[in-house]
C-alpha positions as CSV (number, residue, x, y, z in Angstrom):
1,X,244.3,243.0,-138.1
2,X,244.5,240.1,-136.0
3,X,241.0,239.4,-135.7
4,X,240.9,239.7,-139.4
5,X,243.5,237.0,-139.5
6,X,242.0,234.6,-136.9
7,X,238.5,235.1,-139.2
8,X,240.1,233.9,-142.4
9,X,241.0,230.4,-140.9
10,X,237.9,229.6,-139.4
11,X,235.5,230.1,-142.8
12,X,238.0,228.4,-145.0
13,X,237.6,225.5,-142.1
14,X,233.6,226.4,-141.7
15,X,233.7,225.5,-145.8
16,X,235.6,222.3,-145.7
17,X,234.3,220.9,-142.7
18,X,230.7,221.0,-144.3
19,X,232.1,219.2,-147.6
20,X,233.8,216.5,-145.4
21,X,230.5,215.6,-143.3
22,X,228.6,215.5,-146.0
23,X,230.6,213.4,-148.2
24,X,231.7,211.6,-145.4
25,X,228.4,211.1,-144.7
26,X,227.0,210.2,-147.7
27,X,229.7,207.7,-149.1
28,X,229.6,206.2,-145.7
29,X,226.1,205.8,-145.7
30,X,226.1,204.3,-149.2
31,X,228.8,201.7,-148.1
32,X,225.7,200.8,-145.7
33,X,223.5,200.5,-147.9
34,X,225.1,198.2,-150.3
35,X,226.3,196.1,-147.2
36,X,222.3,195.7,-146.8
37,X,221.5,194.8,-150.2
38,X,220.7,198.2,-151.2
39,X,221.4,200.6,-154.4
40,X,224.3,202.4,-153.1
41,X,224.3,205.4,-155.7
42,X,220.5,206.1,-154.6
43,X,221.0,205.9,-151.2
44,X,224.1,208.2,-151.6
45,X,222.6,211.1,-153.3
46,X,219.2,211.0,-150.8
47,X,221.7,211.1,-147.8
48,X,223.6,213.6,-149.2
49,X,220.6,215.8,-149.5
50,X,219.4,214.9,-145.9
51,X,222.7,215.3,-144.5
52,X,222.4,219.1,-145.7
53,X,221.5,221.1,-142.6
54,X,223.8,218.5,-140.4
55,X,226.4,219.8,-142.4
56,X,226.5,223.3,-141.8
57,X,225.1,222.6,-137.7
58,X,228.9,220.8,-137.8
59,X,230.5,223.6,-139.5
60,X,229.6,226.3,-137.3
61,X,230.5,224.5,-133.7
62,X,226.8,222.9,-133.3
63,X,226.5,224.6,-130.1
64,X,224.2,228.2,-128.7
65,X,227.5,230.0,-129.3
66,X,226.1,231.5,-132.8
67,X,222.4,232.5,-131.3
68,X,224.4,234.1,-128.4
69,X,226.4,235.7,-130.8
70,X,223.4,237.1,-133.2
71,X,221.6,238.3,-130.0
72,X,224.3,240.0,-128.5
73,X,224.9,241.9,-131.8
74,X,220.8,242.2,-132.3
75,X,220.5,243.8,-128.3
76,X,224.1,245.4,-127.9
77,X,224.4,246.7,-131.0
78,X,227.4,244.8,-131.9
79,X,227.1,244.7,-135.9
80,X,230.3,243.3,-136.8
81,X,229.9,239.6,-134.7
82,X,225.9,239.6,-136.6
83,X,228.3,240.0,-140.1
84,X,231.0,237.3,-139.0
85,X,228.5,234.6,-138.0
86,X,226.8,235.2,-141.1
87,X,229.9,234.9,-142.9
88,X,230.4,231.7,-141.3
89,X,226.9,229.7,-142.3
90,X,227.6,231.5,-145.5
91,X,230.4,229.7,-145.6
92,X,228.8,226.3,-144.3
93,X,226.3,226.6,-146.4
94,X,228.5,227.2,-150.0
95,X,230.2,224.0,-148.6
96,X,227.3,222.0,-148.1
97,X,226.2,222.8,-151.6
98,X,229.6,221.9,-153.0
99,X,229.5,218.9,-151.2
100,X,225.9,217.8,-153.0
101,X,227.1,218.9,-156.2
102,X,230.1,216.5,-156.2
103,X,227.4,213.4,-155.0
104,X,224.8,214.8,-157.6
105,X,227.9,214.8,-160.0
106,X,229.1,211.1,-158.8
107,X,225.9,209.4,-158.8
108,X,224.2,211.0,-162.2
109,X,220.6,210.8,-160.3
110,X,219.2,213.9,-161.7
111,X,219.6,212.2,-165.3
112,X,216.6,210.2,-165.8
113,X,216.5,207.7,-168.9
């Protein structure tokens, strides 16, 4: 049960840390864009959608940890830790998706005139 409950925390916080970086990311980005004459709302919604895969790398630590993880439940036999880190970029990903569905939302780009 307690690894259950130390699971829990950690893709609630794989979910919201790929919506922060990625609307971090992209609001920050457009801030730099209209500080260099740019179109702010264009510039947001193309970050958001390269920001993406930066996202979920953020989420899930960034580091080896999760290949070492899939290969040790790949070679060992250790199906449960292949499930959890699954779970987790699951998780990332869902985020990262929420995350371009609120710029998409915000800047109306995928309405064309």
């Amino acid at each position: 049960m307690d690894e259950k409950a130390a699971f829990l925390p950690a893709l609630i916080q794989s979910y919201f840390i790929a919506v922060g970086v990625l609307l971090g990311g992209a609001i920050i980005g457009a801030l730099g864009a209209f500080l260099s004459g740019g179109q702010p709302l264009t510039a947001m919604y193309r970050f958001a959608g390269d920001l993406r895969i930066w996202a979920v790398v953020a989420a899930i630590g960034g580091t080896f940890d999760t290949f070492y993880v899939v290969e040790r439940g790949l070679f060992l036999g250790e199906t449960k830790d292949i499930v959890r880190q699954f779970l987790l970029i699951l998780s990332a990903m869902g985020g990262a998706q929420t995350g371009v569905a609120i710029i998409t939302w915000l800047t109306q780009e995928h309405i064309s005139p």
